[in-house]
Structures are given as C-alpha cells and as structure tokens.
C-alpha positions in Angstrom: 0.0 0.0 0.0 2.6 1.9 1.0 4.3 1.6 -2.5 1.6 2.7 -4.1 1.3 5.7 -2.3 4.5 6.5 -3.0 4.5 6.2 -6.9 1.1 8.3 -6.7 3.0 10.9 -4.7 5.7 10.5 -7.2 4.0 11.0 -10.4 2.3 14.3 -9.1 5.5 15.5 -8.5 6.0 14.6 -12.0 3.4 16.1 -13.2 3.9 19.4 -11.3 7.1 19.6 -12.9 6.0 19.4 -16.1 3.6 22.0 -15.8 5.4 24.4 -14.2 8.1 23.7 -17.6 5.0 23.9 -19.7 4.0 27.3 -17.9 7.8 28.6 -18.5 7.7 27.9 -22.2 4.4 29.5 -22.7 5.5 32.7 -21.0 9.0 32.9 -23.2 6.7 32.2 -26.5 3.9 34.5 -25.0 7.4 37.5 -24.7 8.5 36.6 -28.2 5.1 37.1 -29.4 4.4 40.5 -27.4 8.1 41.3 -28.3 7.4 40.6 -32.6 4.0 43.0 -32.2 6.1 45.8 -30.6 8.2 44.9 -33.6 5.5 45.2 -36.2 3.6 48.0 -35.1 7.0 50.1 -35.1 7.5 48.6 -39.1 4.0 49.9 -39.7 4.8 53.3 -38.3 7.7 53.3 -40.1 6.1 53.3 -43.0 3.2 55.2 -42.8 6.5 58.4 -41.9 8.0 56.9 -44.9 5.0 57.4 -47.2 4.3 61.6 -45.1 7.7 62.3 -46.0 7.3 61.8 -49.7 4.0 63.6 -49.8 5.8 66.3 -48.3 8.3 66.0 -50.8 5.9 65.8 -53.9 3.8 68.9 -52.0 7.7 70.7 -51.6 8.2 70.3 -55.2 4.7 71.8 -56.3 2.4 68.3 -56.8 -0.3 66.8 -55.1 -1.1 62.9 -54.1 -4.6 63.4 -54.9 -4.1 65.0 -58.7 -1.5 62.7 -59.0 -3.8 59.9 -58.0 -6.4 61.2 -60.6 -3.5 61.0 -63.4 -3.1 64.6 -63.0 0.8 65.5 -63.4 0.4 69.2 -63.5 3.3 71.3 -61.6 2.1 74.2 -59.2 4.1 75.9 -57.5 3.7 76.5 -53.8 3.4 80.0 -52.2 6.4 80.6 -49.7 3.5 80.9 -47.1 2.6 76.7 -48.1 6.1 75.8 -48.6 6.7 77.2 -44.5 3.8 74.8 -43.2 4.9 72.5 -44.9 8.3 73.0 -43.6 6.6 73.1 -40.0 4.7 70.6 -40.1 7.6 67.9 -41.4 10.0 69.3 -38.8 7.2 68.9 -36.6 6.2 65.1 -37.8 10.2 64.6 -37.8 10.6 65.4 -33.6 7.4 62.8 -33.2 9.1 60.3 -35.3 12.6 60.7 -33.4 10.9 60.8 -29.7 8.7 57.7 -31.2 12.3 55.8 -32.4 13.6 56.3 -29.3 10.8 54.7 -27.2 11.0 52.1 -29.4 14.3 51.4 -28.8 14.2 51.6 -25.2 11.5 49.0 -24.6 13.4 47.0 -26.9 16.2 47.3 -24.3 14.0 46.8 -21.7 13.2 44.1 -22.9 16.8 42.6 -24.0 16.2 42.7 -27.5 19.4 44.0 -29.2 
C-alpha cells in the first residue's frame, strides 16, 4: 500500500514539474510574441512616416497625391507661405518620429532585445 502511495505521490511530482516547464515555455513564446508586435507595429509606423515624408516632398516640389492619384501630373508651384507649413509641419512630424524611435528602442532594451 505503501508503494503505491508512493508512486502516486511520485508521479504528481512529476506532473507538477512538467507543468510548471509547460508554464515557462508559454511565458517565453507568449514574450517573443508581445516582443514581434512591438516589432511590427513600429514597421507599420515606419512606413506610414515613410509614405508623409514623400508627400511632403511631392507637396515641396509643387504636386499633389490626390491629382496625381487622378492622373493629373500638373506642376504648381507653392506659395512661400505653403512651402513654410509644410516646412513646419515635417519638422514637426520629424521630432514625433525621433521621440517615437527612441521609445522604441528603449522597450526593446528593456526588454533585452538588441
């Protein structure tokens, strides 16, 4: 009876074991996954300051996404007034893009990514 017992008590240990490996491997896949969204979302961002900074550019140089969208290829050239906002607001978009990199790359360090 007392063997019995004994492998009983054994194989729970057994068993708790296991889990609590099973538990640790979720919890490093569940990181890696948390750790590839950060990862993505930045990418997506990335792009989307990618894709403003050539508007800006094609706006700088006197065309527009929507004409140019419509198959319109016309040059107009931009007032020094429109060609200071847009100055401003790319400076602007640039300081939000450099305080977002950094953030980025300090919860990456945080979270020992290198």
């Amino acid at each position: 009876m007392k063997f019995i017992i004994a492998i009983i008590f054994l194989g729970l240990i057994g068993y708790l074991l296991e889990q609590r490996r099973h538990i640790n491997f979720l919890e490093k896949v569940n990181f890696t996954q948390q750790t590839r969204h950060i990862m993505e979302k930045h990418e997506v961002y990335l792009l989307k300051h990618q894709i403003d900074t050539y508007v800006y550019s094609l706006e700088t140089l006197g065309y527009s996404q929507e004409s140019i969208n419509k198959g319109d290829y016309t040059r107009h050239e931009p007032s020094p007034e429109k060609l200071q906002a847009i100055q401003a607001e790319f400076q602007r978009n640039q300081s939000i893009y450099r305080s977002k990199n950094i953030q980025f790359e300090t919860e990456l360090e945080l979270r020992g990514v290198e």
